[in-house]
C-alpha positions as CSV (number, residue, x, y, z in Angstrom):
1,X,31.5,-7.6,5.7
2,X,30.5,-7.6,9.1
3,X,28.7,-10.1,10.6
4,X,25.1,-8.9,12.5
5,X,24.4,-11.1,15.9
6,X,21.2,-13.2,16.1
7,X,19.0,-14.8,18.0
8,X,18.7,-18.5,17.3
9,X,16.0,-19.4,15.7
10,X,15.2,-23.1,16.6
11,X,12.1,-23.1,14.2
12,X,14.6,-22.9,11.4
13,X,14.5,-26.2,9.6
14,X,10.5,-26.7,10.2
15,X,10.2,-23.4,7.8
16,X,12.9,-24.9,5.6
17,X,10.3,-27.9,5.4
18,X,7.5,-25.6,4.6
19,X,9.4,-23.6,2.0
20,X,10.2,-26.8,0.1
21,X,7.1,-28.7,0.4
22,X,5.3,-25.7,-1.6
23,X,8.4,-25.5,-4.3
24,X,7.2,-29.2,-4.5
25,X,3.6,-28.8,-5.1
26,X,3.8,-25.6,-7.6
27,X,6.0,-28.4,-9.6
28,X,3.2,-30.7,-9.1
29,X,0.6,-28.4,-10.0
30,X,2.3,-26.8,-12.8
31,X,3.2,-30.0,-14.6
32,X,-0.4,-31.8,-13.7
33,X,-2.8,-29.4,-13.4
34,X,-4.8,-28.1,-16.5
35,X,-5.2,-24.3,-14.9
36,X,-2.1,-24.3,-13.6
37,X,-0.2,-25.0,-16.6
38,X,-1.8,-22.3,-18.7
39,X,-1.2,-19.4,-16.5
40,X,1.4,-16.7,-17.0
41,X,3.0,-14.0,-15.6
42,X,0.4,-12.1,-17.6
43,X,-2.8,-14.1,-16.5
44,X,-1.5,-14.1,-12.8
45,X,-0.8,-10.3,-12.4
46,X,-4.8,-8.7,-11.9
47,X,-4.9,-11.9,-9.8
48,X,-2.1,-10.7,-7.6
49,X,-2.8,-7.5,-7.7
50,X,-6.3,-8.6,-5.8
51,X,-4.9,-10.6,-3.1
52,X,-3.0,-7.7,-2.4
53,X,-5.3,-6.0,-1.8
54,X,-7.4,-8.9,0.5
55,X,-4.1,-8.7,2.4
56,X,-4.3,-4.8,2.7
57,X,-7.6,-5.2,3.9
58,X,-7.3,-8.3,6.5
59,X,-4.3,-6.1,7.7
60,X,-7.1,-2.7,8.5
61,X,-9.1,-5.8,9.8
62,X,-6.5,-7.2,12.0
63,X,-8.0,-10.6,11.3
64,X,-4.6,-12.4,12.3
65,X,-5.6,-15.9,10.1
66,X,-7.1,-13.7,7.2
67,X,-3.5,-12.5,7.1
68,X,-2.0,-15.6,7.3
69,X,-4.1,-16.7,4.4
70,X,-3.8,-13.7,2.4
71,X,0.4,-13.9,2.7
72,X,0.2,-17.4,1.8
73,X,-1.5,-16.8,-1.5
74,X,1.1,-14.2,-2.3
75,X,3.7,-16.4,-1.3
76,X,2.3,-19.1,-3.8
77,X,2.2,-15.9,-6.6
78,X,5.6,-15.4,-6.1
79,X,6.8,-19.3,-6.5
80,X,4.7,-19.2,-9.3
81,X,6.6,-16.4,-11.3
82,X,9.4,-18.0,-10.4
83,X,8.6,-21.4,-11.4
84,X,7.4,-19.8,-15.0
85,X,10.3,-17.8,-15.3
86,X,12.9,-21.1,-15.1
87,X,10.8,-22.8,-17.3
88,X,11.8,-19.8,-19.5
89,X,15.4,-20.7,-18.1
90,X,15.4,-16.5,-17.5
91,X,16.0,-17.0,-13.7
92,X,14.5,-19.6,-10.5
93,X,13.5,-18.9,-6.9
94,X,17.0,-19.2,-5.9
95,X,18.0,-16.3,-8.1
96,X,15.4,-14.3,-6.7
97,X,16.1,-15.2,-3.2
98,X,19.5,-14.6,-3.5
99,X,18.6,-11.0,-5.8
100,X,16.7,-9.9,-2.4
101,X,19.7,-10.6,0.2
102,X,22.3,-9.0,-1.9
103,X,20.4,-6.1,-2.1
104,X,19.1,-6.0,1.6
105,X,23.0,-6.2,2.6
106,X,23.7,-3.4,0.6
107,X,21.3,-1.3,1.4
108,X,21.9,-1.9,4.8
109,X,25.1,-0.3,5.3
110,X,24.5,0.1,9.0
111,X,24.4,-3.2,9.7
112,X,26.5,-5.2,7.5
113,X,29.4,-2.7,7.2
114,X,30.9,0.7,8.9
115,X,28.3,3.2,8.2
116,X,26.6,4.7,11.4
117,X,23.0,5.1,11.4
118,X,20.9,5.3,14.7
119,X,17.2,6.3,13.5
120,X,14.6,5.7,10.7
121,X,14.9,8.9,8.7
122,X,19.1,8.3,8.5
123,X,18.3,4.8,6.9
124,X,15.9,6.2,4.6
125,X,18.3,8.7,3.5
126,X,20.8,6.6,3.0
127,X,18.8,3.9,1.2
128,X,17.7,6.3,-1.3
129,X,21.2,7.2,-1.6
130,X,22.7,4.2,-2.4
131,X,20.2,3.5,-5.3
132,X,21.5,6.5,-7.3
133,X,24.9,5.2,-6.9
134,X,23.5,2.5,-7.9
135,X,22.4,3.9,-11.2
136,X,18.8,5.3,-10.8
137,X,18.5,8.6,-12.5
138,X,16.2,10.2,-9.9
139,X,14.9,9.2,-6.4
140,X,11.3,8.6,-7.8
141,X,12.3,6.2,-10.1
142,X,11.2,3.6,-7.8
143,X,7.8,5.0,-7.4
144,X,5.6,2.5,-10.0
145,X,3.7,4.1,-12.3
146,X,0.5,2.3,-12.2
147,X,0.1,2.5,-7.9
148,X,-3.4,4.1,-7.3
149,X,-2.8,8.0,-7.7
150,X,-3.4,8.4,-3.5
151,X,-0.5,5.6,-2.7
152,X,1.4,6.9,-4.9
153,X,1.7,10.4,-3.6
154,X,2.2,8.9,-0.2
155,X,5.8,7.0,-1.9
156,X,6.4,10.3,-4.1
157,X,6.6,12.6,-0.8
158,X,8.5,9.5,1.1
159,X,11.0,9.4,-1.3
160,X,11.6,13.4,-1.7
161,X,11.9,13.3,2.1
162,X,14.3,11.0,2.1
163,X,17.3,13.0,0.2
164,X,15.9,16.3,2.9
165,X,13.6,17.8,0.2
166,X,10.9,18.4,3.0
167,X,9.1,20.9,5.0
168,X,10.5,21.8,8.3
169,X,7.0,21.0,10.5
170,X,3.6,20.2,10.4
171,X,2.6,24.1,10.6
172,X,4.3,24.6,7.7
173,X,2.4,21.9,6.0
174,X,-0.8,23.0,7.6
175,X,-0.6,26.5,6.1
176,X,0.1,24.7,2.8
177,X,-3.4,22.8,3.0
178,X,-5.3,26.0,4.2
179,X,-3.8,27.9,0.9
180,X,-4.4,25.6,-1.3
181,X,-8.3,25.2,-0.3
182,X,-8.2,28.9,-0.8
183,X,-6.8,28.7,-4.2
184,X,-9.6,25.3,-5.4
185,X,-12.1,27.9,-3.3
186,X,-11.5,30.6,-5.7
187,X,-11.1,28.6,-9.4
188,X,-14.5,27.6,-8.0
189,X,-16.2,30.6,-7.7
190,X,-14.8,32.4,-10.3
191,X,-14.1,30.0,-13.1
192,X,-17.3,27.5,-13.3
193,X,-16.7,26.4,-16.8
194,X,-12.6,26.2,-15.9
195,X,-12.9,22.2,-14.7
196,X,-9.0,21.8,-15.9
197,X,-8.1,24.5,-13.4
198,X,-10.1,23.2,-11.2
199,X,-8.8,19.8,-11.4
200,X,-5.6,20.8,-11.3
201,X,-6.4,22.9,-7.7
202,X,-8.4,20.1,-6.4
203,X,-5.2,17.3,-7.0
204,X,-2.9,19.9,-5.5
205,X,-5.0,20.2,-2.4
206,X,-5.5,16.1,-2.0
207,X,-1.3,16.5,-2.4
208,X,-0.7,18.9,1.0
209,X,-3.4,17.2,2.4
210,X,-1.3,13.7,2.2
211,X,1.8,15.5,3.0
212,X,0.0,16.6,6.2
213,X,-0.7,13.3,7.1
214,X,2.6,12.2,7.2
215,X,3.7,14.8,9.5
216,X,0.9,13.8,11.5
217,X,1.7,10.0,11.1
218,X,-1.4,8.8,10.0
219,X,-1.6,6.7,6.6
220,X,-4.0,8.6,4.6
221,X,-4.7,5.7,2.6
222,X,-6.0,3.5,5.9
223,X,-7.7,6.1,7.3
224,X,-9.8,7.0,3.9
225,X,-10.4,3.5,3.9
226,X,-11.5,3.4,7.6
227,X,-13.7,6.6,6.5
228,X,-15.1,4.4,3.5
229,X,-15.8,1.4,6.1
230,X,-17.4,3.5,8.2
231,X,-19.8,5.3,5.6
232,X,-20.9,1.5,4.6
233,X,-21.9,0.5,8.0
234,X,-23.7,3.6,8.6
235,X,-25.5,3.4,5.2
236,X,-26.2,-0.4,5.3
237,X,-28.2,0.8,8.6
238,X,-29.9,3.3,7.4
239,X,-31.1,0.8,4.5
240,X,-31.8,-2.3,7.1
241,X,-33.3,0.0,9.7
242,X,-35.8,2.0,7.3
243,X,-36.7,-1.2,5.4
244,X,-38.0,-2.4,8.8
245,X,-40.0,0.5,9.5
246,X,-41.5,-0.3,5.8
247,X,-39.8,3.0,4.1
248,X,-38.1,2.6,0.7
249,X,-34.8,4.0,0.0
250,X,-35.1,6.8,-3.0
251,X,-38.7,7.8,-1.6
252,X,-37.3,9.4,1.7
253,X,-36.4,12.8,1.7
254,X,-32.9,14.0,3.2
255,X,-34.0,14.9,6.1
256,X,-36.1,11.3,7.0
257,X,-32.6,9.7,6.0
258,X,-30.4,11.9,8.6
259,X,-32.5,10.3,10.9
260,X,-30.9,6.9,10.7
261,X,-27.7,8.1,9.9
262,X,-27.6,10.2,13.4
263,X,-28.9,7.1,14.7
264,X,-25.9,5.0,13.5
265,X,-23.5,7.7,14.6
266,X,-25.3,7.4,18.4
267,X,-24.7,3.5,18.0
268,X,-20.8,4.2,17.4
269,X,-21.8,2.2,14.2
């Protein structure tokens, strides 16, 4: 194996430090603390599952110490399974660190052996090559099964791309989008008491409308949430500013409403 050159890092043993100093209190804790010691992998998972999501969001944010924060809860999550788990005497942190290398040298031919790969979409293909060497039985394998529907299309499209089952450009992609409103256009209009169909025509456009994005490069899961951010502030405003002119939400009629929103949109709100 070869061996990848690297830039000292002269911060090395202060992280070391860190590292150990919180193995050290998630002992503390767990063998002290009355919360602490009844939580398991079980009770801990919704609870992980939110801060990732406070991450995702200090990330669209880019609140640098909200990130910080957020990755040192997760960081904390992840000692913690750990911790429960050698208690279990089923594995420790160690095992899990050294779970992650192996697998990050051999998935990363490129750099650690003789295999040539000089852009992204090479790596990618080879990564998802290597797992079904490795035993996976399809490429999606690795997609989970309980991601939210529109992150997991985005991973189920990534994946396929990976082993070249793509479109050839965003034209292509385009034309998709445009006939597949025309098909959810028609079940529509023509079969009203059809809402299976209509499901079905409405998930395959929200499909070819993701796959668009990522020929566009945009993450379709940031920017609906920038879209969602942005109907808030608009809508808090209208609510605020309407109250202060002594109007009552659900007593306005559209068009009094639109008045605010248009206002909002003039304010770059």
């Amino acid at each position: 194996m070869k061996k990848p050159t690297v830039m000292p890092d002269i911060n090395r043993d202060a992280k070391l430090q860190a590292f150990d100093r919180l193995l050290t209190i998630m002992d503390e804790l767990r063998e002290n603390c009355p919360w602490d010691k009844k939580q398991t992998w079980e009770s801990l998972r919704h609870l992980t599952i939110e801060e990732t999501y406070e991450l995702a969001d200090a990330i669209l944010e880019g609140d640098a110490q909200e990130v910080k924060k957020e990755l040192g809860d997760l960081m904390l999550h992840n000692v913690f399974y750990a911790r429960i788990a050698s208690e279990k005497k089923l594995f420790d942190v160690a095992d899990v660190l050294h779970a992650i290398c192996d697998k990050l040298i051999e998935r990363h031919p490129h750099i650690y052996a003789d295999v040539v790969a000089d852009d992204e979409a090479t790596v990618k293909a080879n990564w998802e090559k290597l797992k079904l060497k490795a035993g996976n039985k399809s490429v999606l394998e690795g997609v989970p099964t309980s991601l939210p529907a529109l992150v997991k299309a985005i991973r189920i499209q990534d994946k396929a791309r990976g082993v070249g089952f793509d479109w050839e450009n965003k034209d292509q992609v385009f034309e998709k989008v445009e006939e597949e409103l025309r098909e959810l256009k028609q079940e529509v209009t023509n079969n009203d008491n059809n809402t299976e169909k209509v499901v079905e025509e409405f998930g395959d456009l929200l499909f070819s409308l993701v796959n668009y994005a990522r020929f566009l490069g945009v993450d379709p899961e940031e920017a609906l949430e920038r879209t969602n951010k942005k109907f808030i502030a608009r809508f808090k405003y209208l609510e605020e500013t309407s109250a202060r002119d002594g109007k009552k939400m659900g007593e306005m009629t559209l068009a009094e409403m639109d008045v605010y929103w248009n206002e909002a949109k003039k304010r770059k709100i």
